[in-house]
N, C-alpha and C positions, 0 to 999 in steps of 0.2 A: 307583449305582456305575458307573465307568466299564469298567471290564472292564483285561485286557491281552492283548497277541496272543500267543498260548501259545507260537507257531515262535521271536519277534523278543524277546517280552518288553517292547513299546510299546505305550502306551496309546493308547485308538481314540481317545479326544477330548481336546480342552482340559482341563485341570486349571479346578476352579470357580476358582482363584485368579486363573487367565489370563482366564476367561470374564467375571469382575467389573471386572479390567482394563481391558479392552476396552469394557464396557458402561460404566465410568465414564470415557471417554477419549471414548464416544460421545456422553454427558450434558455433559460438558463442549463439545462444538462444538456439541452442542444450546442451550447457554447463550451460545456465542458470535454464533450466526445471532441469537437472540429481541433479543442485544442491539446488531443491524445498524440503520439506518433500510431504509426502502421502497427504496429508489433502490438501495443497494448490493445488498440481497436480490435486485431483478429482474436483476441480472446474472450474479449467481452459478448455477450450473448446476443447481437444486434442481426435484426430480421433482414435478408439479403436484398430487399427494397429498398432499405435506407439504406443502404454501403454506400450506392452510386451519388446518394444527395448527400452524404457525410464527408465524400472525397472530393465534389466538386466543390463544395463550401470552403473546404483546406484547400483548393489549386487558386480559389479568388483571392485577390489580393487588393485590388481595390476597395476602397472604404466601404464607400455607400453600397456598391456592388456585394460586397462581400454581406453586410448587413441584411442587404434583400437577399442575401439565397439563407442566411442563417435564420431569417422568419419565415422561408421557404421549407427548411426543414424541421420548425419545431411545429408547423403544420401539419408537414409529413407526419412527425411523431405524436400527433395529436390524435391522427385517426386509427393510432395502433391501441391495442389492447392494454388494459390499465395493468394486465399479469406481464405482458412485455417488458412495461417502461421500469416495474420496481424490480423485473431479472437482471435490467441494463444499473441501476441502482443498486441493487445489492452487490453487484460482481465490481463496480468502481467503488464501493465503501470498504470491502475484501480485499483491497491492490492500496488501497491507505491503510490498511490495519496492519497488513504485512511490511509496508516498507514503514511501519512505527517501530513494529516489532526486529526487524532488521537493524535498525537505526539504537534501537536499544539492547539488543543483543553485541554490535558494534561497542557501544559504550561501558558496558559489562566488560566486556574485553581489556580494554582500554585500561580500566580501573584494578583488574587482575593483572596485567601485566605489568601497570605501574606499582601496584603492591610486592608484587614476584621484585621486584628489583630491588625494590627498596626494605626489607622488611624479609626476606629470605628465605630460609625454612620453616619461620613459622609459618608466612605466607603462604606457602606450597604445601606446609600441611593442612591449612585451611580451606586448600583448595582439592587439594585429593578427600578429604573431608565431605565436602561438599559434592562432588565430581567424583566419585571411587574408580570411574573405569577410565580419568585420564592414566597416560604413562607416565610414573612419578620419575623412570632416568630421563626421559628424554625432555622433557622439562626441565629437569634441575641441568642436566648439559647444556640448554638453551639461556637459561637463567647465569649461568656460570660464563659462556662465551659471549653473552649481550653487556655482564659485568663490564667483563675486559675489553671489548670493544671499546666502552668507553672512557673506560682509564685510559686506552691507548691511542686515544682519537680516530678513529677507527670508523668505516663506513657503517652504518648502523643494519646490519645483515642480518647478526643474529636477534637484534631487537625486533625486526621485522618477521622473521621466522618465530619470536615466540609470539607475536601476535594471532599471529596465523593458526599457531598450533592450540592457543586458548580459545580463541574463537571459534574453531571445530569443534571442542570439546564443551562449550557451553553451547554449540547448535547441534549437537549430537544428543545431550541430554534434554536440552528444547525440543529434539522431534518425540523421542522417548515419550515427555510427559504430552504433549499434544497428542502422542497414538494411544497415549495410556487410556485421555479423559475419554476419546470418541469410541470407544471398546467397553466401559463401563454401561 
């Protein structure tokens, strides 16, 4: 039983409801680390304790086996400190923000270079507009031999290289305003 404070009338602890809560909110980011590869895991901020129970859980492979070390280690991560588990949280909600922000920076591309082909100069002015420290030849040469490529049925090389080369220039001016805001 938990008790209550006889003065307030509030109870000393968590209700088991809130406790189970918690313990499966912990089970589940237990399930989200086992199913990281190596490379993301070493960057995340995880206590050198739990490595060893986060790797064994990844090498099991049997079902139930694997089930019982993965409530093995949100046990483990149960008795770690509550400033631990939201550092292990924030740094996996930071590794989703970026690959959004990738994924849409990708797309931005996409949509510039489909304009770039289709729509031409003014396109390119629109974009050196936007972008003033892209290079307006070496684009409009990229724009000009991705043209022809495909009037000529041609392997899409320079389509590819101007991809490339707008997508640099839209993450070039993406780190810009990123350094701009954390300097303000």
């Amino acid at each position: 039983m938990r008790g209550r404070d006889p003065e307030t009338g509030e109870f000393f602890s968590p209700s088991r409801t809130q406790q189970r809560g918690e313990a499966l909110e912990i089970r589940s980011l237990a399930e989200k680390l086992v199913a990281l590869p190596a490379a993301q895991l070493a960057r995340l901020p995880i206590p050198e304790d739990l490595m060893p129970h986060i790797v064994e859980t990844q090498r099991i492979t049997s079902h139930i086996a694997h089930k019982r070390q993965l409530q093995f280690l949100a046990k483990q991560m149960r008795r770690e400190e509550d400033e631990v588990l939201e550092a292990i949280r924030d740094a996996m909600d930071e590794g989703g923000e970026a690959a959004r922000r990738e994924t849409a920076l990708l797309h931005q591309a996409e949509q510039w270079r489909d304009r770039l082909l289709a729509d031409g100069d003014q396109a390119l002015a629109d974009l050196l507009d936007a972008f003033p420290t892209a290079d307006r030849q070496k684009l409009r040469q990229l724009v000009r031999n991705a043209t022809d490529e495909k009037a000529k049925n041609k392997p899409p090389r320079a389509f590819r290289e101007l991809f490339r080369e707008v997508r640099d220039v839209l993450s070039a001016a993406d780190v810009r305003d990123t350094d701009g805001d954390e300097t303000e």
